[in-house]
N, C-alpha and C positions, 0 to 999 in steps of 0.2 A: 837376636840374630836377624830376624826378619824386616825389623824396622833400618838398621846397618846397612843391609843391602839392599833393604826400598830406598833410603835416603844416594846411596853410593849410585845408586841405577839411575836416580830423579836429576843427580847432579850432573852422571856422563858426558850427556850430550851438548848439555849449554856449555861446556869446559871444550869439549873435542869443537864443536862449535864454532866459538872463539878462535882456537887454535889455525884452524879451518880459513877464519875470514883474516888472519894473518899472513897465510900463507903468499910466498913471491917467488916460488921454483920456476916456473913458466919464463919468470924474468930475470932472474937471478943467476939461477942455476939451470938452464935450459939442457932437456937430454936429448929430444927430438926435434933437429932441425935449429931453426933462429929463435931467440927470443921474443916472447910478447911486447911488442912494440910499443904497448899502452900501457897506465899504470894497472895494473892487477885489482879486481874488484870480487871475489869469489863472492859466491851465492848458493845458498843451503836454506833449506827449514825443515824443520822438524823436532819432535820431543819425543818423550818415553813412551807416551800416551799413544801414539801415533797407529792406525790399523791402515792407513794404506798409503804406500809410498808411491811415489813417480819416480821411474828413472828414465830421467831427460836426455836432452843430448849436451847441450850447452846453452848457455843463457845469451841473447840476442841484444843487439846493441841496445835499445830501449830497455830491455830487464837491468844493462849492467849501468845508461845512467841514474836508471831510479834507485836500484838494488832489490829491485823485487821481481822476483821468479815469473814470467810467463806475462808481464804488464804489457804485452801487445796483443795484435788481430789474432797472433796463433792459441790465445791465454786466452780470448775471448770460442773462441771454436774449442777448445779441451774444455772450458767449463760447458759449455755445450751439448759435448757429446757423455762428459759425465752426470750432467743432472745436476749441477749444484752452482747456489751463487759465490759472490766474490767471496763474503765471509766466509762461509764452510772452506772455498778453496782455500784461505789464506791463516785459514785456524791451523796452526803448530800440534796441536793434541788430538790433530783428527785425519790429517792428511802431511808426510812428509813429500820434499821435493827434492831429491838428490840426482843432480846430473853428472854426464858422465865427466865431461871437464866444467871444473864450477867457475869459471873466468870465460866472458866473452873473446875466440879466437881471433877476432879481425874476419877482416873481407876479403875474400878472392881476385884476380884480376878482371872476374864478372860485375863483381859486386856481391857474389853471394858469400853466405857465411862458412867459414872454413871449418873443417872437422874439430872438434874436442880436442884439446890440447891430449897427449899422451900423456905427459907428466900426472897427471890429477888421481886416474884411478889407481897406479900401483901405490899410492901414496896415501891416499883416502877411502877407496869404496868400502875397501872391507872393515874399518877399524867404525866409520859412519853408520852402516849396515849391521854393525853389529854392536852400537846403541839406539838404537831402534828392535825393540825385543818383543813388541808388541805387534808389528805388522803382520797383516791378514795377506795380502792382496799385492801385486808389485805390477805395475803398471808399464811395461817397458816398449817407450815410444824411439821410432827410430832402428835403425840398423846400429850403429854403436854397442847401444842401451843393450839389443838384442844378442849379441854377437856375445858379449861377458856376462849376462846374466844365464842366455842357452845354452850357449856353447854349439857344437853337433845341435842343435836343435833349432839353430834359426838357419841352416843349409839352404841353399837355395834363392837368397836376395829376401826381400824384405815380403815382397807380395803374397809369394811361397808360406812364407812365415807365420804371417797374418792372417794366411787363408786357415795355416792348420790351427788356429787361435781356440775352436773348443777342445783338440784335443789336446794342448800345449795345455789349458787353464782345467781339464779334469785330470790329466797326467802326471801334474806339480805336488807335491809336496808343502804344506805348509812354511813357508807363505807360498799362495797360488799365484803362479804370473800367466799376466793378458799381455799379448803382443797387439802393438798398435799403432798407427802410419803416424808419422806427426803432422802435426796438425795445421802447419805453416799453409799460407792463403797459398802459397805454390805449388802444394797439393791435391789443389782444386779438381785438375783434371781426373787425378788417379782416382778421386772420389766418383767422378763420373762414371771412368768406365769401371768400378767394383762396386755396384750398388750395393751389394751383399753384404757392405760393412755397414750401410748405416740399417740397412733390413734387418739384417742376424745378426751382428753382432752389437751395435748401441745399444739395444734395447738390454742383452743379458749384461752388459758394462755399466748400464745407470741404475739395474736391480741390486749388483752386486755394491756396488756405489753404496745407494740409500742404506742396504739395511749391514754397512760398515759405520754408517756414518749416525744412523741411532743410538 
């Protein structure tokens, strides 16, 4: 019996996985708004193995021509602030990356990037979330990420949030979530005026990191 449902568990995710990087609702079947303009490139990682996830916001134009999660300036600042090199970031059995729309949304009439597609989490989060049976730790960067994993508890905008980040990560329930600004070079300033994130809280983010990651 036990070997059944290690094997059935071991298989989930690469299956849902798949399924995942099939997906073309966004373009297809659009429920919020126009269609994705562009061909649909979803992006995921992770396995069974996994003790700590990221829940991102969406994958940026750079992640979606490579197909790899976080392959820019903002990838280079989160491994950063976690403690860890490319490998460990990009090990499958050791850190999952689930965002909240897994298809890059396009550009703004600024040039910025547009919110996470809607279509993605009624569709995904929970069935992804819940082959990943292993995670310790949930990482949730961004207002999106915050707003569906908190709920009532990211009130107040994203600053708010962040500030209450020990009592949000002693509060939680196995798995424990850290709320965290993302990590885009455009966030440079707000790094400024809240030194208290890279003071307080990096430091208890890269301990909890490392001894996940043993």
């Amino acid at each position: 019996m036990t070997g059944s449902s290690s094997t059935s568990e071991a298989s989930g995710f690469p299956d849902l996985a798949r399924r995942l990087r099939d997906c073309r609702i966004c373009r297809d079947v659009p429920r919020f708004g126009v269609a994705l303009p562009h061909e649909p490139r979803p992006i995921v990682q992770g396995s069974v193995e996994a003790r700590l996830l990221i829940a991102s916001q969406a994958p940026g134009n750079r992640a979606h021509q490579s197909g790899v999660p976080f392959q820019d300036p903002s990838g280079i600042r989160l491994r950063a602030w976690l403690g860890t090199d490319e490998a460990t970031f990009y090990d499958p059995g050791r850190i999952a990356i689930v965002p909240m729309g897994h298809c890059f949304p396009g550009y703004d009439a600024s040039g910025a990037d547009l919110p996470p597609r809607r279509e993605c989490a009624p569709a995904w989060r929970v069935p992804v979330l819940e082959a990943l049976p292993r995670v310790e730790l949930i990482l949730v960067i961004g207002r999106y990420a915050q707003a569906w994993h908190l709920g009532h508890a990211a009130k107040g905008g994203l600053t708010a949030t962040v500030r209450r980040w020990r009592e949000i990560l002693d509060g939680s329930d196995r798995p424990r979530i850290l709320p965290l600004p993302h990590p885009s070079w455009r966030n440079s300033g707000w790094l400024k005026t809240n030194p208290w994130f890279e003071a307080e809280l990096l430091p208890v983010l890269r301990a909890e990191v490392a001894a996940l990651m043993r």
